[in-house]
Each structure stands twice: as structure tokens, then as C-alpha cells.
C-alpha positions in Angstrom: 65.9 121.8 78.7 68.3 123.8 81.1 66.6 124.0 84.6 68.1 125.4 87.5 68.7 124.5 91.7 68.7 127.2 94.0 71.6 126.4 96.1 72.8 128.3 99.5 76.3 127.6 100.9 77.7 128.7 104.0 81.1 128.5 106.1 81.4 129.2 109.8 83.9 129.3 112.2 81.8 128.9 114.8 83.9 128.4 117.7 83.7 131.4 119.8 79.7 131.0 119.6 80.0 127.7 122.2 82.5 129.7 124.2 79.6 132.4 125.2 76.5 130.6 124.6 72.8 132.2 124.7 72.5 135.9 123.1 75.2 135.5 120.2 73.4 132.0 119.6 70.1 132.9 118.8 71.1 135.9 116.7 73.2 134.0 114.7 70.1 131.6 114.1 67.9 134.2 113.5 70.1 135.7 110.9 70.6 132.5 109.1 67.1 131.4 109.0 66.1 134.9 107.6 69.1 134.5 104.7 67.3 131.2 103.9 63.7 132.6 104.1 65.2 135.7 101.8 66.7 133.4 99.2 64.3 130.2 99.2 67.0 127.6 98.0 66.3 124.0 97.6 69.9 122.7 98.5 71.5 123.9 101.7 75.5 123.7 102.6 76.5 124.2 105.8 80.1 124.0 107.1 81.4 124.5 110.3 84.5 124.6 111.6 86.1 125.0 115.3 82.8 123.2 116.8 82.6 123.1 120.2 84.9 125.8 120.9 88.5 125.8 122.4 86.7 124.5 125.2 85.6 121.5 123.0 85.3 119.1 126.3 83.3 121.3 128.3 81.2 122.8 125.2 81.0 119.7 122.9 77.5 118.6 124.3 76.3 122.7 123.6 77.2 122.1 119.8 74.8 119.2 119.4 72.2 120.9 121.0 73.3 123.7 118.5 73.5 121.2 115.4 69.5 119.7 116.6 67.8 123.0 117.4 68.5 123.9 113.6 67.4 120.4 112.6 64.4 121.0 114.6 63.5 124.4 113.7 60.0 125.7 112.4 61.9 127.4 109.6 63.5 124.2 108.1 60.5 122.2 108.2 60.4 121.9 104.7 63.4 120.6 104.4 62.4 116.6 104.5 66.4 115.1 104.0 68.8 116.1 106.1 72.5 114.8 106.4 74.6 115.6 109.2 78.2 115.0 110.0 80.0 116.3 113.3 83.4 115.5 114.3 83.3 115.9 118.0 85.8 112.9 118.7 88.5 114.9 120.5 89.6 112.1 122.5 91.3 110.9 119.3 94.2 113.4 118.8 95.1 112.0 115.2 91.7 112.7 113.5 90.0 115.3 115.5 89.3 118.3 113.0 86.4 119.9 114.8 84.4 119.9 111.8 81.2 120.0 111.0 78.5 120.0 107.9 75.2 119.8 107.4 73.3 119.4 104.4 69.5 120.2 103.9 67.3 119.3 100.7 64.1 120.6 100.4 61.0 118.3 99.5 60.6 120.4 96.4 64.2 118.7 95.0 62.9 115.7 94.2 66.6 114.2 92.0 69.3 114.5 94.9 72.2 111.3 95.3 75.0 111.1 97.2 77.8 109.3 96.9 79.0 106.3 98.6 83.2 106.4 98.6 83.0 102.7 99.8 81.4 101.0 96.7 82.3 103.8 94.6 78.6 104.4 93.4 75.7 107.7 93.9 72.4 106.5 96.0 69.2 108.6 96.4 69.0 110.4 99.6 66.0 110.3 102.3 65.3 110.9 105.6 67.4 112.3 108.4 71.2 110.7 108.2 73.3 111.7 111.2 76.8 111.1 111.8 78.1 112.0 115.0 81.4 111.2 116.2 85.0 110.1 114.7 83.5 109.6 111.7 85.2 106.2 110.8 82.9 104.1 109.0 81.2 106.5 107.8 80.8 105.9 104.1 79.6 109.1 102.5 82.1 111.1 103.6 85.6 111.7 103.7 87.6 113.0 106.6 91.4 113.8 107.1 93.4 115.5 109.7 96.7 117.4 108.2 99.7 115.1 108.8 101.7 116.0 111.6 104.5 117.3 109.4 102.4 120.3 108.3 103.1 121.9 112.0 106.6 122.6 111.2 106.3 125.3 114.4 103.2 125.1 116.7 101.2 122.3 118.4 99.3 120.2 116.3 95.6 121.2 116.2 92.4 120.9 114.4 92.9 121.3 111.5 91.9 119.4 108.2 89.0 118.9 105.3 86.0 117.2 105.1 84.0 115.8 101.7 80.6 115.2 100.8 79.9 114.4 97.1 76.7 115.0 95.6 74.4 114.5 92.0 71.7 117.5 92.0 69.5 116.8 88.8 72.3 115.1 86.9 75.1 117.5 87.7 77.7 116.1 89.9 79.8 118.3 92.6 82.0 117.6 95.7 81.2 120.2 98.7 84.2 120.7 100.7 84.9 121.9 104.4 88.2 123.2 105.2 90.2 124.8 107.7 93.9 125.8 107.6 96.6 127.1 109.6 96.0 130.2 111.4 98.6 132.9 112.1 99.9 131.9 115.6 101.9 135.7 116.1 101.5 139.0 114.0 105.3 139.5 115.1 106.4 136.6 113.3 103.9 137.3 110.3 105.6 140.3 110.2 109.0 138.8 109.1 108.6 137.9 105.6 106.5 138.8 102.6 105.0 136.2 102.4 104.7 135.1 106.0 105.9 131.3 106.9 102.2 130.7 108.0 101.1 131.5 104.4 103.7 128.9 103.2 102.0 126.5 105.6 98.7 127.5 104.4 99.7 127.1 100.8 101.1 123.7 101.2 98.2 122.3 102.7 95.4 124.0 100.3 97.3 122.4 97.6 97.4 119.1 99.4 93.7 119.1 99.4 93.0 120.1 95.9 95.5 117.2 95.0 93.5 114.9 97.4 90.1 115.8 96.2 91.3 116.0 92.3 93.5 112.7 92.6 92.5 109.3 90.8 90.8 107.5 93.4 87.4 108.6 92.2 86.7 110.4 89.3 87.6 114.1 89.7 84.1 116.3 89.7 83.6 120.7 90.1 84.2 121.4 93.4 83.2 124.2 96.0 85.9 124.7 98.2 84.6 126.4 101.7 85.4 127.2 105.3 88.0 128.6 107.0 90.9 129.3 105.4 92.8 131.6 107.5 93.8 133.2 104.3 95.6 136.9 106.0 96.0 140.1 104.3 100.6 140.3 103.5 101.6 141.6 107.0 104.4 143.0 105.8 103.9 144.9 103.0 100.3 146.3 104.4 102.6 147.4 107.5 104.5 149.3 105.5 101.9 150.7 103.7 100.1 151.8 106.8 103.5 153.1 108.3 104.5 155.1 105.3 105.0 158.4 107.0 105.8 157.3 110.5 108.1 156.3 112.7 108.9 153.0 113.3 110.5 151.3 116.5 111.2 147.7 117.1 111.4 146.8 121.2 113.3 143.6 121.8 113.1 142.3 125.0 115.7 142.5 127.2 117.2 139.1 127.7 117.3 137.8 123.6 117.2 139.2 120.7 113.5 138.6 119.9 111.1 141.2 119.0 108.7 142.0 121.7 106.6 144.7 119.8 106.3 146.9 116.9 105.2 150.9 117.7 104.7 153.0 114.6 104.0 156.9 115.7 103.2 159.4 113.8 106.1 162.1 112.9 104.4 165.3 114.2 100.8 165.3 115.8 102.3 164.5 119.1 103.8 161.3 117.8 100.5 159.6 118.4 100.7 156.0 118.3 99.6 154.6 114.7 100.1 151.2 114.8 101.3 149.0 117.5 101.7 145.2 117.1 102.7 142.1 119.3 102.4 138.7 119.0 98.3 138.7 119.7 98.0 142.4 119.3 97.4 144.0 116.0 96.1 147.7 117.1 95.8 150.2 114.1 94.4 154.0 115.1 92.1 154.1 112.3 90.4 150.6 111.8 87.5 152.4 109.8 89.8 151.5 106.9 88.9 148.3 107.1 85.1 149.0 106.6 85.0 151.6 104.4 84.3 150.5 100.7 83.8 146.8 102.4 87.4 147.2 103.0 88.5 147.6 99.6 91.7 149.4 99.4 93.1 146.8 101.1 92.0 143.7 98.6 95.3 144.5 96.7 97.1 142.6 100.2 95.0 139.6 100.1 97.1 137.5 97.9 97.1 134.1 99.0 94.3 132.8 97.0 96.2 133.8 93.7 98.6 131.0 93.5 95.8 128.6 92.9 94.1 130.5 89.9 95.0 128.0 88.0 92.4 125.6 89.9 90.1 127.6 91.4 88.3 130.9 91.4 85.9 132.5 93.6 83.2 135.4 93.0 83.9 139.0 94.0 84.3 140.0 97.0 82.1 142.4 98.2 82.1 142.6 101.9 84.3 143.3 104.9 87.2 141.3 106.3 85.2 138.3 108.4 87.7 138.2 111.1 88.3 139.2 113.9 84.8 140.8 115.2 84.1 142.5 118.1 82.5 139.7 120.2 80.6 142.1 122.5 77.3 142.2 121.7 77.2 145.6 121.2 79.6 146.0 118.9 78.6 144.0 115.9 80.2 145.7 113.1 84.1 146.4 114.9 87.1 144.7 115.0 89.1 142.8 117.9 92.7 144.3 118.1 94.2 141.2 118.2 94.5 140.5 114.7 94.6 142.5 111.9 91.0 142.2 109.9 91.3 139.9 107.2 89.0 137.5 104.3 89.6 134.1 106.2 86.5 132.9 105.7 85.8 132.2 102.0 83.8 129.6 99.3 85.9 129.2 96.4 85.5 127.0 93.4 86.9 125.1 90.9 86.5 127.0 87.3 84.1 124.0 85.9 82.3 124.6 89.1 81.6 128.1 88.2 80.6 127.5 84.8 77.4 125.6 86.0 76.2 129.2 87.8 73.9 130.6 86.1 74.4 133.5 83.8 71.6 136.2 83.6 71.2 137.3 80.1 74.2 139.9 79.6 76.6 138.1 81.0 75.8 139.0 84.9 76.2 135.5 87.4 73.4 135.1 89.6 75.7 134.8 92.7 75.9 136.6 95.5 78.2 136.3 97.9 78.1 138.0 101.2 78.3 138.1 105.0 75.4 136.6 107.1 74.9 139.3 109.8 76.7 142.6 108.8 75.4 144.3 111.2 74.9 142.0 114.4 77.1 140.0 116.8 77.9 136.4 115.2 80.8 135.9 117.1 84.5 136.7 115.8 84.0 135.3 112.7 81.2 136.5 110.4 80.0 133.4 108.3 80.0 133.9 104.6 77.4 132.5 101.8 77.1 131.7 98.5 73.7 131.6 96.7 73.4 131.1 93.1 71.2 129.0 90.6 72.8 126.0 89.5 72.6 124.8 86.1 70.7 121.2 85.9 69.8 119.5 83.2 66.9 116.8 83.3 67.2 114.9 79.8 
């Protein structure tokens, strides 16, 4: 008989939330617990990446307190097995990733395993399990920092992938956090279609499919999700956006290096369009990336299609997730320091989307969305997954 799971997955890049704790902390709660209450799964995935902050030794204690008061809560009460991992070691340089995931089953699940990369075998999973810290030794997960040579350019940061690998009824899956590169300067991003950070990006998504699809243990579906720093093609959407203006490139004075980009507009006063630097991305009229969730602009987010071989993902149907407004008053508008873009994603492998269901006519039961639209989560609006698995008791 085919049952089903009610799984929720979620990715955040929770970093700027422990650099101004209080207000944008308990929204963000509020908004995840009411997702959960909304779509009443029975498996919970939660990754976070960037925990702690950039201020990870002042702010690493706030992110446990963080990590517990959701443990804790009145709304995930029924939620009797809990597993908790949090990479907070930043004293040690080679394997801090800042990462963090949390996994909640609810006492309705009753067939749940997780697997044990040590002996190589699935055990049943009970109680609270909490893993704070490096990580080493830890048997039921995996951990790994990008190798240094991945940094061909900038300082070596934390970056890298964590897995968990699960049996819900009898289907197996491996639930994967990642974060990637991020674009260090829109000047430089601007140079080449695609960008060299893209490049960077590519090599190490493919490094961890390879990892996580290698021989060691028998390959399984996969969800891929986090923060992937996936960017719209700088280039080309510049020159989209600066089709009828006029564009100027300021070098400064003493090299050759561009200092800024100004696009103006070739009557209307020569109002400024666009104007980018190397942490400045203004555009005059950023309701393009709202309007239609941002759609007209898809057609530049190209850096998940050199892996359609491997994996796929579900439409997207909402707004770039980065970079918000982290005013609290401005919950649904962009930062100009970036230009708005779908970094934060949950992508799959294709035998991973096969097990979703499929309502008769063909329609998935996914949906995949932003958590908080419309209120201040920080810079980066987390993204879910829900969907009814496919499970089959025999």
C-alpha cells in the first residue's frame, strides 16, 4: 500500500539574525512555527548556515540559546526525537563551516532510522541527540570544509556541506546542508559571463554531488539545501538593464582598476539608472525584482542548469531571497548592496523527486516558498519545501 510522510525542509542563512538579536528573532520564530502549524508535517529539516554571525566569537553563545528556545518551544512539543548538529568550533580554522541542522520527528512517525557512517548500518532514532561543537566523532553525520584550493582569490571562510542520512518508512534519503562561495565584488562579477565566482561555485557544487554520490556508501535520493549563493549573470542582466543608457566606467586614479560602473539615462535629465561598486549594486527601479516574484529576471539565474543532469528543483515561485532590507520596517525591500538574487534554494536529485507525491493529474504536492514574505527575517529570507513523501510499509 503507498502511504505518505508529510515532510517540511528549510534553509537559512541565518547569520545577520545573531548580528541584531531580539525583534528580527522572534519574528522569524513566529513565522516558522506558524509555517509548521499551517502544514502539520511529521519530519522536519532545518539547515542553517552562517550561525553565529560574522561576529561568530561574540554571538556564538546567542545561536545556542537560538538552537534550544526552538527545541524548547510550546509549538514543537510534539515533536518527541530531536537531532541537533551545530558547528560552532571556530577556533579550528580548517573545519569551521558555521553550519547548522536540526532535525525534528513527530511522535506520530513511528518508522524513522538514521544512519551510522561509522559501521555503515541505519539505527532507530529516539530521544533528544545533540551535537554541539567540531563535530569530530560524531558518527551520524558528515562534515567537510572546502579545501583550501577552492579560494583561488579571497580569504578562506566558512564554507562547506554537512550530511545526515535518513530511512522514513522504508524510503532512504540523504538531507544535505550547503553553502558556497559568495560574490566578494559586483565589479568583478561584472567582468565575465559567467562570473569567476560562478566558476568557483560550480566546482564546488559538483565536488559535493561527487562526494555525496561517490562509493563509500551506497548512493541514495538526495535533497540538496542551503545557501548556495547561486547569482543572477551580472553581465548580461547589466546589459539588459542598461540597454538604452549611457554607460561610464570610473577607474581610479592611480591603476587601472574599475572603481564604479554609472549607467544614466539618455534624456530625462540623465538620471542615474544603475550604479555599481564592489558592495554597491543600486538599480532606480528595484520593483522589478518583486513584481511577478521577480520573474522576468528567472531567464539570468543560470547557474543551477549545468547540473540538470543530477538534480532538479521545483518551480520557483517567489522573490530573489537575498539581500533584504534588514530594517524592520522594511520587510519586503532590497539592500543596495547586492543585486537581489535566488541564493537560497532546496534542490534535489531526479530519484528524489520521483518519491513526491503526485496529485491525480499529474500536479506535485510541493510547495515551495519563502518563510516570511512579508516580515523582517533578516537579509536572507529562508526558503521551504513541503511535500508528501512517498513510503511504502510492506
Amino acid at each position: 500500500m503507498e502511504t505518505y510522510t508529510d515532510v517540511l525542509l528549510v534553509t537559512a542563512n541565518v547569520g545577520s539574525l545573531f548580528d541584531n538579536v531580539g525583534e528580527i528573532q522572534s519574528e522569524w520564530l513566529r513565522e516558522f512555527y506558524t509555517t509548521v502549524h499551517n502544514h502539520k508535517p511529521q519530519f522536519i529539516a532545518l539547515h542553517f548556515q552562517e550561525v553565529g554571525g560574522k561576529d561568530y566569537m561574540v554571538n556564538m553563545g546567542h545561536a545556542e540559546d537560538f538552537f534550544w528556545s526552538i527545541e524548547s518551544s510550546e509549538e514543537m512539543k510534539d515533536f518527541d526525537r530531536v537531532c541537533v548538529y551545530v558547528d560552532n568550533q571556530f577556533q579550528a580554522e580548517d573545519s569551521f563551516t558555521a553550519l547548522g541542522s536540526m532535525y525534528f520527528i513527530h511522535k506520530a512517525l513511528k518508522n524513522i532510522f538514521q544512519y551510522d557512517f561509522n559501521v555503515k548500518d541505519f539505527k532507530a532514532v529516539s530521544g533528544q541527540n545533540k551535537y554541539v561543537g567540531s563535530l569530530d566523532g560524531v558518527t551520524t553525520v558528515e562534515k567537510e570544509k572546502f579545501p583550501k584550493n577552492f579560494w583561488p582569490d579571497f580569504k578562506w571562510s566558512r564554507k562547506g556541506f554537512m550530511r545526515t542520512r535518513w530511512i522514513i518508512h522504508n524510503q532512504g534519503l540523504d538531507l544535505v546542508n550547503v553553502h558556497l562561495f559568495h560574490d566578494a565584488s559586483n565589479l568583478i562579477a561584472c567582468n565575465s559571463s559567467p562570473s569567476i565566482y560562478s566558476a568557483n561555485r560550480k566546482k564546488a557544487l559538483r565536488y559535493v554531488i561527487n562526494r555525496i554520490s561517490d562509493s563509500s556508501y551506497t548512493p541514495l535520493p538526495f535533497f540538496l539545501f542551503g545557501d548556495f549563493n547561486f547569482r543572477l549573470d551580472t553581465l548580461s542582466l547589466v546589459q539588459h538593464l542598461s540597454t538604452s543608457a549611457d554607460v561610464q566606467t570610473v577607474k581610479k586614479d592611480s591603476s587601472n582598476e574599475v572603481e564604479k560602473i554609472i549607467c544614466e539615462e539618455k534624456d530625462n535629465d540623465h538620471k542615474v539608472l544603475l550604479h555599481i561598486e564592489a558592495k554597491l549594486f543600486a538599480y532606480l527601479h528595484q520593483a522589478v525584482f518583486r513584481e511577478d516574484n521577480g520573474k522576468a529576471l528567472l531567464k539570468y539565474d543560470k547557474e543551477v542548469t549545468a547540473f540538470h543532469d543530477v538534480i532538479t528543483e521545483e518551480e520557483i515561485l517567489f522573490p530573489p531571497s537575498y539581500p533584504y532590507s534588514e530594517e524592520y520596517t522594511k520587510p519586503t525591500q532590497y539592500m543596495n548592496t547586492r543585486c537581489p538574487s535566488w541564493c537560497d534554494r532546496i534542490l534535489m536529485s531526479h530519484t528524489a523527486q520521483e518519491f513526491i507525491h503526485t496529485r491525480d493529474g499529474g500536479e506535485r504536492s510541493a510547495v515551495y516558498n519563502t518563510l516570511g514574505p512579508s516580515v523582517c527575517m533578516g537579509d536572507h529570507k529562508p526558503v521551504f519545501l513541503y511535500f508528501a513523501l512517498k513510503t511504502n510499509d510492506h
